[in-house]
N, C-alpha and C positions, 0 to 999 in steps of 0.2 A: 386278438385271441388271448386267453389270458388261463394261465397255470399256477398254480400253487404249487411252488416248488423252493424250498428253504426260505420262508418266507411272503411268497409269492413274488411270480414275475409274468411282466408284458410281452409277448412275442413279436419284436418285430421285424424291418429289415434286416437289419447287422446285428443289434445288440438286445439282450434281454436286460428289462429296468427293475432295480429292486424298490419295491413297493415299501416297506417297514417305515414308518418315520423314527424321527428323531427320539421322541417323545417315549417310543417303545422302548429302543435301546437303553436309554439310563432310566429306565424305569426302576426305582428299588428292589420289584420282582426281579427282574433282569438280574440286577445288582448283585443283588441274595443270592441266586442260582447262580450265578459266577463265582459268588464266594466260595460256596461249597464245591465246585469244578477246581477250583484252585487251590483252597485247600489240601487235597489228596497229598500224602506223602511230604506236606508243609507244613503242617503242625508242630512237630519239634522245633522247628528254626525261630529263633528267638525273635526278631522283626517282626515273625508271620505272629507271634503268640502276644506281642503289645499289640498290634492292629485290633487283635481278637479279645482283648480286653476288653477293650470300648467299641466294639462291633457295629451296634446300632447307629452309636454318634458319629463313628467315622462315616458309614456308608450315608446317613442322612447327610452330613457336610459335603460330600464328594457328589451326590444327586445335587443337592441346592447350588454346588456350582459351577454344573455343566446343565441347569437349569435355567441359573443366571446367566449362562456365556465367559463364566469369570473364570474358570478351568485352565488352570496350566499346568504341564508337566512338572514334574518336584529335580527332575535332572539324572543321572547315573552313575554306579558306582561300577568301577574297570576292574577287572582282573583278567588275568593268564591260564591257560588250563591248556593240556597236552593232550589230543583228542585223535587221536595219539600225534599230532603235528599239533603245534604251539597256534594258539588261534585267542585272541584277545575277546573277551566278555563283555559286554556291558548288562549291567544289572539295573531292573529301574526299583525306584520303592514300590512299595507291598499295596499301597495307595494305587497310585498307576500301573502294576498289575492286574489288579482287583478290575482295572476299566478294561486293561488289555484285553481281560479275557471274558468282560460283558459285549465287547465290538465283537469280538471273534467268534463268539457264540450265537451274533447272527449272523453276522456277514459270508464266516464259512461254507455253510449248507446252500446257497446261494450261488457263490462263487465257483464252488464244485461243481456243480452243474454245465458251467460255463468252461470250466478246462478239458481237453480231449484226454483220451485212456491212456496217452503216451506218455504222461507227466507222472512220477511216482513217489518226490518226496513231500513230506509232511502231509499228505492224503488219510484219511479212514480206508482203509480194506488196501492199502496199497503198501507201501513201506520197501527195505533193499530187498527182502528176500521174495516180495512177488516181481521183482524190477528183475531181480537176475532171472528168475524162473521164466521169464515173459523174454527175456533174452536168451536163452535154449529154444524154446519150442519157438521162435523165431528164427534162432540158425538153421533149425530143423526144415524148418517149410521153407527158408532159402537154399537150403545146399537140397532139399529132395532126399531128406533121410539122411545126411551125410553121402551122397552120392556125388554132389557136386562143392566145386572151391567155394569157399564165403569169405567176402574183403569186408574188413570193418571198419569204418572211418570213426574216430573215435577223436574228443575233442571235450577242451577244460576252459570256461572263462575267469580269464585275470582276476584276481579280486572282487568275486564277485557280488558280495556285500556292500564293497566299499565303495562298489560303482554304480550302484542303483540311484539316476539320477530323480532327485524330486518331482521335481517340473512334469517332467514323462509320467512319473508313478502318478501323479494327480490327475493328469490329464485322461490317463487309462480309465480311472476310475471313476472318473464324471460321466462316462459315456453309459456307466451302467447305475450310476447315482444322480438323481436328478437333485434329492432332498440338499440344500444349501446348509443346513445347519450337521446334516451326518457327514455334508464335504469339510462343513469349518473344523468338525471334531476329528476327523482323517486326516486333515491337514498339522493339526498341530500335533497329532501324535509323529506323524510323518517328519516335521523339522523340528520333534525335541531332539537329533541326535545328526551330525555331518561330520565325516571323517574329512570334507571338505567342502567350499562353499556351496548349497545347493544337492550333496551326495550325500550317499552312505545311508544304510540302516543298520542299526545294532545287533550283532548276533548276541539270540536271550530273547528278545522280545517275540512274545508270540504271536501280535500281527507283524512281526517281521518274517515270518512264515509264508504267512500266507499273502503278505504284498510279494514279495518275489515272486510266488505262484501267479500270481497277476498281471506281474511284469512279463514274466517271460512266457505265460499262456499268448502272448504275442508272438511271441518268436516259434512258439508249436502252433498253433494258427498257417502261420506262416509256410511252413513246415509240411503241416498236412495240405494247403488250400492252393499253395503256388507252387511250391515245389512236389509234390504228389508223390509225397514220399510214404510209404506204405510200410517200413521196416527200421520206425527208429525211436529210441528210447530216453527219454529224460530225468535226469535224477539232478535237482535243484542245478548246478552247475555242468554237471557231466552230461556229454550226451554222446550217441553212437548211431550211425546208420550201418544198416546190412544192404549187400549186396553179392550177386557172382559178377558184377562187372564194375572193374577195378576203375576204369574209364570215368562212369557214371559216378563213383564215391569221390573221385578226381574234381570232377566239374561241379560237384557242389560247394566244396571251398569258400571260391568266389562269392557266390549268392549267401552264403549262411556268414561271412565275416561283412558283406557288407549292411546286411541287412541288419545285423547285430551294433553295426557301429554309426549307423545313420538313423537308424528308427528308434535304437533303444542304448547307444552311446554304451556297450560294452564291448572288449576286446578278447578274440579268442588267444589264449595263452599259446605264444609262437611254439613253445620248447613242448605243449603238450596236446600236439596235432600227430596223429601218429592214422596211418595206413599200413594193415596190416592181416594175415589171414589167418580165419580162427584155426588152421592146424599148428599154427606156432605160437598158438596161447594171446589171449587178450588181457590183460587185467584191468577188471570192471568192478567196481565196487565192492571192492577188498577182495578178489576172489580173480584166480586167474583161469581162463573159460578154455575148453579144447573140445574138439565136437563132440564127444562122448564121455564129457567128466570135467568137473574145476575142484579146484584144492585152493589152497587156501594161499596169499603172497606171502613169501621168506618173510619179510619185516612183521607181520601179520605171528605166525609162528614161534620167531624168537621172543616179540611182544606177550605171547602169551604164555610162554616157558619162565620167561624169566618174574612175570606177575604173579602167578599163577599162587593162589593156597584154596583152603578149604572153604573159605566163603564163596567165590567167587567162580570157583570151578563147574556148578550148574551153569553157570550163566556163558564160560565157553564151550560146554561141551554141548550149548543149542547152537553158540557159531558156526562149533565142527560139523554138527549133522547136514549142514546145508552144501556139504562139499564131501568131496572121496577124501577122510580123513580117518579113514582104520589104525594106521601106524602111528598118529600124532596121540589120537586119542589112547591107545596104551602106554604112550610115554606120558601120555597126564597122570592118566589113574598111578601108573607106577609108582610117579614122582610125588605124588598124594600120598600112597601108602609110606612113603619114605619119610615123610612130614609127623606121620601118626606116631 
């Protein structure tokens, strides 16, 4: 049976195939329309504005050489940025962005298809603040209105960039790419970058997005088909299952750490496994949860007091709205007028 769905795909047993060949992808169109996706809000930056000098000649050189097969990555430039915890960059050239985000532009709409509803980051229509809201109206239908206890099982993997092993991410993705020349061109975007031999994707890249989604739509797979789990939520690294029995969040443990270290070689971070019920507060992506209200975490708070001026202040006062934050947010505006 066959659907046209980002792309078009095959339906069969296990896995849906995507159809696009090679030929589509680096197609100039392609090219072109990526250019201007990436673009947006890049213009200023000096790199992006030599590329766009010679616009046509570069995108013609970079087609003629994943035309030829002669396409290699140009390498990465590292930096540091506080986010708000210290998290290392890697940057690629404007060149191999430009490709990043002609792959992404099909492979995406494809691949989404293929992830369950539980998955929420780097998604269209999904993002933290439908994550957390989908985490309410799920404690809600577990406790019965807040009528009964809700145990969270809540859990963080290790490093989880830097442990996305290659070999697995390629393998995943054969099963739904037959084409050999879109596997060569995944491949080497895949080992331009190892924090170690065989590992790591770059955070920055934007098929590095969406392979982790890839990666670990294994592990939600899993999730929903073996373990029958009905009550639980994924955000890139984070995840959390609900429950009223404490038992039952107990005995997943086992099956979710080993599944993670034997099928897909990542480790759940020992120190940030926590069992706990939502009347004594959860903090779940930036936001601490209580059955009838979340506010916002202390670090969270003093981060934004002490940041805080006139540019920047729409942009927390849309953080604040998504939490019981009446009190915080007069102490901004105050502390604005006090600036004036």
């Amino acid at each position: 049976m066959v659907k046209a769905v980002g792309g078009g795909i095959i339906t069969g047993m296990e896995r849906i195939i995507f159809t696009h060949d090679y030929y589509y992808i680096i197609s100039l169109e392609n090219l072109l329309e990526a250019w201007q996706e990436f673009l947006n809000s890049k213009r200023k930056r000096q790199d992006v504005q030599e590329f766009e000098r010679n616009l046509m000649a570069n995108v013609i050189k970079l087609h003629a050489e994943l035309a030829n097969f002669t396409y290699q990555s140009s390498g990465y430039q590292a930096f540091n940025i506080s986010d708000p915890k210290p998290r290392n960059i890697h940057k690629a050239s404007v060149r191999d962005r430009l490709l990043h985000h002609a792959i992404y532009r099909q492979l995406y709409p494809f691949f989404d298809n293929t992830f369950t509803s539980d998955s929420y980051s780097c998604r269209d229509s999904k993002g933290t603040h439908k994550a957390i809201n989908k985490f309410r109206s799920m404690a809600l239908k577990v406790s019965q209105n807040n009528t009964k206890t809700v145990y969270i099982l809540k859990c963080d993997i290790k490093k989880f960039f830097a442990n996305i092993n290659h070999t697995i991410l390629k393998n995943i993705i054969s099963q739904y790419i037959k084409d050999q020349n879109i596997l060569w061109l995944l491949n080497i975007v895949i080992d331009s970058f190892e924090v170690s031999p065989n590992t790591g994707l770059p955070l920055g890249n934007l098929t590095s997005q969406l392979f982790v989604n890839i990666y670990m739509n294994e592990f939600d797979q899993y999730v929903k088909h073996k373990l029958k789990q009905k009550y639980y939520i994924r955000y890139a690294d984070d995840f959390v299952f609900l429950s009223t029995d404490r038992n039952d969040l107990l005995k997943l443990i086992k099956p979710i750490k080993d599944f993670l270290g034997k099928k897909l070689q990542l480790t759940i971070h020992p120190k940030k496994i926590s069992l706990s019920t939502l009347a004594s507060g959860v903090d779940y992506l930036g936001y601490v949860h209580f059955p009838k209200y979340r506010v916002l975490r202390t670090k969270t708070k003093k981060r934004i007091l002490r940041l805080l001026n006139q540019k920047n202040l729409s942009s927390y006062l849309g953080v604040l709205k998504h939490a019981n934050t009446y009190h915080l947010k007069q102490r901004l505006l105050n502390k604005i007028d006090r600036m004036k």
